[in-house]
N, C-alpha and C positions, 0 to 999 in steps of 0.2 A: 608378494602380497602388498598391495596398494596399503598406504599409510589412512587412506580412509576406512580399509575394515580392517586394518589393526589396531586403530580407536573404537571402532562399532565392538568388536571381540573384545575388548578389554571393556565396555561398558556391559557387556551381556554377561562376560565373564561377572563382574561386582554383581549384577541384577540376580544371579543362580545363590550369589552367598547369602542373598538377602531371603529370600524364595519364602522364609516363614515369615516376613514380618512386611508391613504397608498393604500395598497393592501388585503385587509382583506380574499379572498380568499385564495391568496399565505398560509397567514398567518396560517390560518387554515389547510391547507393542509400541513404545514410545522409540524405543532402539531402531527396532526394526522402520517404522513408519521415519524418522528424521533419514535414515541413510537411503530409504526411498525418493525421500523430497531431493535429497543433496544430489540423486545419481541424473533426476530431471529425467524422467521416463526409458532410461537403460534399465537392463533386468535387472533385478533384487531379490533376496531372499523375501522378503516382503511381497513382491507381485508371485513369488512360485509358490505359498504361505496362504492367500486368500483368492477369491473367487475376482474375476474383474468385473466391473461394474456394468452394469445397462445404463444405455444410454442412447437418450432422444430428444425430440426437440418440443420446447413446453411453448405455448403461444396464448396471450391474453389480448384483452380489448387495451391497444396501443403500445404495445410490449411484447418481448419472446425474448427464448433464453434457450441455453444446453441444459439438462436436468441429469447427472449422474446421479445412479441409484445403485446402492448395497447389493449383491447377489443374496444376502440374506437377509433380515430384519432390519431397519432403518433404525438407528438408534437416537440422531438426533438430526436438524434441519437447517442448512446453511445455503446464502446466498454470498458467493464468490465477486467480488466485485474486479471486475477488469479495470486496471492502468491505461496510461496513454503509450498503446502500439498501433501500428498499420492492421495491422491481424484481429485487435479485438478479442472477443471470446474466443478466437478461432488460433491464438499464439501458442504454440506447442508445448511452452513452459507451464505456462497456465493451465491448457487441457493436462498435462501429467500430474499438476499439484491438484487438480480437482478429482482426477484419478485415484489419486493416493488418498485423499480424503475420503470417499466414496467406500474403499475398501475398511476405510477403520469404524464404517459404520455410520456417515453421514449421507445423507440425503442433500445431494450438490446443485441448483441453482446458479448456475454463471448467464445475466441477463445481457443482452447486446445495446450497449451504449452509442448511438452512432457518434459520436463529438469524439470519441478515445480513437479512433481509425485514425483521424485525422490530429491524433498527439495533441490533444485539446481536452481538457475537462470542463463540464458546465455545471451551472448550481440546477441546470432541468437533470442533472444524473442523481442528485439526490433524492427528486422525486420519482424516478424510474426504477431507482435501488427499491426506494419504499414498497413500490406497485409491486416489485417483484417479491419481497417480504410478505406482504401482505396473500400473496398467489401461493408462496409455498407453505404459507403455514394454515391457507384454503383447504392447503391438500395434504398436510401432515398435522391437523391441529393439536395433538398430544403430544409431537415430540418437541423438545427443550427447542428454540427457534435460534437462529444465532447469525451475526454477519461478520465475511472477513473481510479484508482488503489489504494490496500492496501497496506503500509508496504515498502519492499524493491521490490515489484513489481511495484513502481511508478517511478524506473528506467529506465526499456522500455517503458514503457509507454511517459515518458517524451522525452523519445529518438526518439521512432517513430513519436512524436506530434511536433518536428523540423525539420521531412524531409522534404526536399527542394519542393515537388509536395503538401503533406499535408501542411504545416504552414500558408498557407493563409485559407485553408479551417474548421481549426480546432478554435471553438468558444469557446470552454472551456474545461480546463483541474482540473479533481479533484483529488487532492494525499493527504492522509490519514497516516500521520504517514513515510512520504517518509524523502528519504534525499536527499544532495548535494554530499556531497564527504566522498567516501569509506572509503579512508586511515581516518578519524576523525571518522565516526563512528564505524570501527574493533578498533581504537582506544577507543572509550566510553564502545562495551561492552567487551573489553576484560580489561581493567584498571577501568572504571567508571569514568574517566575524560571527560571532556567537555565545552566548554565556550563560552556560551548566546551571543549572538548579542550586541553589546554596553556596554557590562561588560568585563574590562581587568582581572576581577579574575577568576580563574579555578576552575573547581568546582567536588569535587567527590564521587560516589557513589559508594555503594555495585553493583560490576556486577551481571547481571543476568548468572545463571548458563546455562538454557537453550539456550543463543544466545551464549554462548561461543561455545557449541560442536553443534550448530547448523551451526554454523561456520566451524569447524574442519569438520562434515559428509560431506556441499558441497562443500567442497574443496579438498576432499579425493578423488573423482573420475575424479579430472581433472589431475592425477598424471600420470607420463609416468610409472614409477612403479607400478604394480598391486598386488606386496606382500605388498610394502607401503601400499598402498589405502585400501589393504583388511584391514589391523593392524589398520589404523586410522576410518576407521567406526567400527571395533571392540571397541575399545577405547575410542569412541563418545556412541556409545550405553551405553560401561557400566557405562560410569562418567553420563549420561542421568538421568541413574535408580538410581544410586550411588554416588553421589559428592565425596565420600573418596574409592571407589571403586579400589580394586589395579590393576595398570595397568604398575607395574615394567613389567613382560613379556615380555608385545606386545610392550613394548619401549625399550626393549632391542634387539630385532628383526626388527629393525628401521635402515632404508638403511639413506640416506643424505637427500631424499627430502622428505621423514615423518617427520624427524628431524625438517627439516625449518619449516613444516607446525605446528608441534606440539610446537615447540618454540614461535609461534606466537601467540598461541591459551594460550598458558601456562602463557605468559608474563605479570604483573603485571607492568612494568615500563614507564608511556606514552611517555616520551622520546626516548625511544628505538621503537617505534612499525614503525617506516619512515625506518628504519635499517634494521627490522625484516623481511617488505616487501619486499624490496630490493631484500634480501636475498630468498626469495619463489624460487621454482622451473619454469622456464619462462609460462608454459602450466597453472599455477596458478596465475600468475602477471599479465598473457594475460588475463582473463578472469574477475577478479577483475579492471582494467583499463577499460577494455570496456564497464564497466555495473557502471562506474565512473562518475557519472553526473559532476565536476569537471573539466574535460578533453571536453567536448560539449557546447557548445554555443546555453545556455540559452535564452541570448538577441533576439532568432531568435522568440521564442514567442509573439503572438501577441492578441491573444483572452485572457481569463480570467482566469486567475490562481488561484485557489480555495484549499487553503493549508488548512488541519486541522490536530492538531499535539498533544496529551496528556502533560501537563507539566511535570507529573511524567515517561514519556514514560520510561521504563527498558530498550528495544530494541533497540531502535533510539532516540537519545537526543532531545529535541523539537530547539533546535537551528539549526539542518540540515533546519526543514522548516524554520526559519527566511533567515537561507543563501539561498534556496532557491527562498526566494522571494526578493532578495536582486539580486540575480542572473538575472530572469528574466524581466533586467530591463525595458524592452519596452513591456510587456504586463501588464494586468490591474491585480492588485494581490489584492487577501483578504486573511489575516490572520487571523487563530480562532484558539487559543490558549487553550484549554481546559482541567480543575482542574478534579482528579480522576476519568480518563479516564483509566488510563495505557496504554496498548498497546493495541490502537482501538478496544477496548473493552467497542461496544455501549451498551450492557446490563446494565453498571453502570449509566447509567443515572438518575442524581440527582435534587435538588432544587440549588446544586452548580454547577452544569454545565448546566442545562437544556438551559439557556439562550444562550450560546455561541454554543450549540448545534444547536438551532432552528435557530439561526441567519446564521449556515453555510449550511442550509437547504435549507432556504429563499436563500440563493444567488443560491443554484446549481438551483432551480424551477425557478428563473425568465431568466435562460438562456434556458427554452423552448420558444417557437414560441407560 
């Protein structure tokens, strides 16, 4: 027996002692629904347990989306916001968690962002998130409305969850690994600097290689130079495959705005990175500012903020979600703070996080109808 259901088993096991007292359904369905997500669309007791979902394709005036729907009553309505993949709404991980949602009673929404294919987010996905919020709750207007997002996709997502037509309408938002402000986290993964909520010391880490030139690729293409931008996705690819990879060449062939962008990507010094941005070319400061949770006015949140953030995140320090919820100070926030996760990377689920897992579970299910 795999050491993930002999954790699932001993949390099902407690949830049967409890049977007379909380919500013991929730509970259960919280078991079952977390070791669904972790298995990423292998079978589960959970898919043998509920109906699978219908599913089709939803289309609006300059928008379209996937729409997972409940085999049986819809209980509450969510739009899934896709990360930066090749795949889009179309990434397997994602179609399974949209799945899984779908069966606990959500009405699923995953819109097509074209900028994410290309490992790019834009501040136009926050208006595309909105359009499609605004579509499903067209089409579900009684049930509770709600948006999630992974990663640095919980940017629009947040952004569209305070337009002024949505923010009364939206009952819960869930972000996974998101942050607050840009400039601190280019700052963490390009130095591995960072500093926890409540702790005046600094703290530093091996960066991740991959968030570095995952950096440098989507910021290559917002370049008004197009020799630049080709030489910096050349550049991103080969450090990708190669960390020591030589890339004197294509950095010799480097106009002024590759220069800034590769200076920033290169930089080692946490002090210098407020400098470095500065210094971007405007077409790349424009786009980093706009997708700046920082710069927006959190306070306008009013339903339920539902942060879940890795302690060891590589990507995103898990202090963006404390400042996140520090930020949104007029709505209702729960923080779950959870040990070898990495980067929302629910397959790890252990006997050391399972609890903080299941408990961030338990809060998104009780914000169904």
């Amino acid at each position: 027996m795999s050491f993930l259901r002999r954790t699932l088993l001993v949390l099902l096991a407690a949830l049967l002692l409890l049977v007379f007292f909380g919500r013991p359904m929730v509970w259960a369905e919280a078991t079952l629904l977390m070791w669904d997500v972790a298995a990423g669309g292998a079978r589960t007791w959970w898919q043998d347990m509920t109906a699978p979902p219908l599913e089709s394709a939803m289309r609006w005036e300059d928008g379209e989306g996937d729409l997972y729907l409940p085999a049986s009553q819809a209980r509450a309505a969510m739009v899934l916001v896709p990360g930066a993949a090749v795949l889009g709404r179309d990434e397997p991980q994602l179609q399974a968690f949209a799945r899984s949602l779908a069966r606990a009673g959500f009405a699923v929404l995953v819109p097509e962002l074209p900028e994410v294919r290309r490992l790019v987010l834009s501040r136009a996905d926050g208006d595309r998130v909105a359009q499609a919020l605004r579509q499903l709750n067209g089409r579900f207007p009684d049930l509770p409305l709600g948006v999630a997002a992974i990663s640095y996709a919980a940017a629009p997502a947040l952004i569209a969850a305070i337009e002024d037509d949505l923010t009364p309408k939206i009952a819960f938002v869930l972000a996974i690994g998101g942050y607050r402000d840009a400039y601190s986290t280019i700052r963490f993964v390009t130095t591995g600097a960072f500093r926890p909520r409540g702790d005046s010391r600094e703290f530093r880490v091996e960066p991740d290689a991959y968030g570095r030139w995952a950096i440098l690729r989507a910021n290559a293409s917002r370049l008004d130079d197009r020799r630049d931008a080709h030489l910096l996705e050349e550049i991103a690819q080969l450090r990708a495959r190669d960390r020591n990879a030589d890339i004197s060449r294509q950095v010799a062939m480097l106009g002024s705005q590759g220069r800034a962008v590769l200076a920033l990507v290169d930089n080692r010094d946490p002090d210098a990175v407020d400098r470095l941005i500065a210094a971007l070319p405007e077409s790349v400061r424009r786009e980093i500012d706009g997708l700046n949770l920082a710069f927006h006015d959190l306070s306008k949140l009013r339903g339920h903020l539902i942060l879940v953030h890795g302690r060891g995140d590589p990507m995103v320090p898990y202090s963006e979600s404390q400042d996140l919820a520090v930020a949104a100070s007029r709505a209702r926030v729960s923080l779950f703070l959870v040990d070898d996760i990495g980067h929302v990377q629910f397959n790890e689920v252990s006997l050391a996080n399972a609890w903080t897992m299941w408990k961030a579970i338990v809060a998104l299910l009780e914000e169904r109808r």
